[in-house]
C-alpha positions as CSV (number, residue, x, y, z in Angstrom):
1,X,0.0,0.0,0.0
2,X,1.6,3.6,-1.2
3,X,2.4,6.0,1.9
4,X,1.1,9.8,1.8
5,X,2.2,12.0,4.0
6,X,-0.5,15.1,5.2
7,X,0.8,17.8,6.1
8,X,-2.5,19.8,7.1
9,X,-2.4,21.9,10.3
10,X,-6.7,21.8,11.1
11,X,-7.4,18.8,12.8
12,X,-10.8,18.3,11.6
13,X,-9.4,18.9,7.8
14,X,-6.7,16.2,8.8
15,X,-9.9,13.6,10.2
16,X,-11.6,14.1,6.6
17,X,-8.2,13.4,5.0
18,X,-8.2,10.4,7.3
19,X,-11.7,9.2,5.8
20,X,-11.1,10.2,2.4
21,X,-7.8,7.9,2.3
22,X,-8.4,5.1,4.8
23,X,-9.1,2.6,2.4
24,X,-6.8,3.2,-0.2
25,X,-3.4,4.3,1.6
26,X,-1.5,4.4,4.6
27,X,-0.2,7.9,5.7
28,X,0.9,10.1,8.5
29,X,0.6,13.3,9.4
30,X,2.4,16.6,9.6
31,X,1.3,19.7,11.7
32,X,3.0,22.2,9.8
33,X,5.6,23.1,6.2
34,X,8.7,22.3,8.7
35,X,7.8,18.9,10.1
36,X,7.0,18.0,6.8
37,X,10.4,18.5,5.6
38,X,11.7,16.4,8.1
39,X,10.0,14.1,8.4
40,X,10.3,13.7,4.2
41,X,13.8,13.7,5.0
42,X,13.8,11.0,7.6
43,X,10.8,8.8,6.0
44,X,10.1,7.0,2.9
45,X,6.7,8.5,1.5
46,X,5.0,8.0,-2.0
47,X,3.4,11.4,-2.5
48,X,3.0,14.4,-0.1
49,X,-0.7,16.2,0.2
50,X,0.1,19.6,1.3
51,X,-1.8,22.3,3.0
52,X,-0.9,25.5,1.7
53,X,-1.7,28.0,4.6
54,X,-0.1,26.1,7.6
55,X,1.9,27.8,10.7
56,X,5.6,27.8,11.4
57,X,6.2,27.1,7.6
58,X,3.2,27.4,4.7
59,X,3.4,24.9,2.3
60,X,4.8,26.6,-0.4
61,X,7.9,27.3,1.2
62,X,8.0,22.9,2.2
63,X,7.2,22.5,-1.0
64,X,9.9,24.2,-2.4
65,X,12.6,22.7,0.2
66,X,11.6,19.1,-0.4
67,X,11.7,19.2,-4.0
68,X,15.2,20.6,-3.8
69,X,16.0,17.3,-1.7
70,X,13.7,14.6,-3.3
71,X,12.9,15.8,-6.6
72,X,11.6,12.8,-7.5
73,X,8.5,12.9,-4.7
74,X,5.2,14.0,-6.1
75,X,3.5,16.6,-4.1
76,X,-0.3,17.8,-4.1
77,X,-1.3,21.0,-3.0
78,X,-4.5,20.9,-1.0
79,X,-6.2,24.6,0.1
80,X,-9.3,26.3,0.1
81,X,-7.7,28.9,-2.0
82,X,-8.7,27.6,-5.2
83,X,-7.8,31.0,-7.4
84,X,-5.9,30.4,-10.6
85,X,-2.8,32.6,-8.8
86,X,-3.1,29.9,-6.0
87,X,-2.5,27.1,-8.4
88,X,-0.1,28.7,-10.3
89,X,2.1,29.5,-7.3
90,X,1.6,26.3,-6.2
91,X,3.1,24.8,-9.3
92,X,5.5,27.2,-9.0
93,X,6.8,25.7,-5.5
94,X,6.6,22.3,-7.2
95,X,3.3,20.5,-6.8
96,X,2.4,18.3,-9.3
97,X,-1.1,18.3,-8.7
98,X,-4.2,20.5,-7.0
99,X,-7.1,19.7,-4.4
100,X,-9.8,22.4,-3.1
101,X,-11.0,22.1,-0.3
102,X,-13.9,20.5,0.4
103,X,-12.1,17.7,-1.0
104,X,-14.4,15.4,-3.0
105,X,-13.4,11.3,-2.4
106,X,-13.6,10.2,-5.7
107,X,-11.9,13.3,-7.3
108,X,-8.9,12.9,-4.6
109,X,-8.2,9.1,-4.9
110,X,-8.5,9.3,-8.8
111,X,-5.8,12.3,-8.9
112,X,-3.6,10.4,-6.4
113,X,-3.5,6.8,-8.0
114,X,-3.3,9.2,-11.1
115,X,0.1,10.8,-10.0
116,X,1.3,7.6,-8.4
117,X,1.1,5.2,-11.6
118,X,-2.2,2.8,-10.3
């Protein structure tokens, strides 16, 4: 089963993660950009999901870091900013694909297996 890791500071955003990919993945979570990056640099993950707008460090700037270290990991930005400017920064940073939030089940796990070759 493919790892993810979540990097989502809101806890109830992180429980509907939790529901949306219980079945299909395992995964952990990160509380904010910096624990992300290390725990990306201490873990083995498949693909990142990553909140944009997270304390400490925002997901951009993770983003940015961990594709500098593992260029090779996909990462998926997941916001509520869903402007055109939001996904083009996020590309920007790195991310390889783009989630609004509300996140809809069948629209995340299609984009997911999508990235990760399933």
């Amino acid at each position: 089963m493919k790892k993810i890791l979540v990097a989502e500071d809101n806890d109830s955003n992180y429980v509907l993660m939790t529901y949306l990919l219980k079945k299909d993945f395992e995964f952990e979570r990160a509380n904010n950009g910096q624990v992300a990056v290390e725990m990306v640099d201490t873990n083995s993950y498949d693909l990142v999901l990553m909140d944009i707008k997270m304390p400490v460090m925002d997901g951009l700037e993770a983003t940015k870091r961990i594709k500098e270290a593992h260029p090779d990991l996909p990462v998926v930005a997941l916001t509520a900013n869903a402007f055109d400017s939001d996904r083009a920064a996020a590309e920007k940073a790195g991310c390889v694909g783009f989630l609004s939030k509300p996140v809809n089940r069948d629209e995340c796990i299609s984009l997911l297996k999508k990235i990760l070759g399933e």
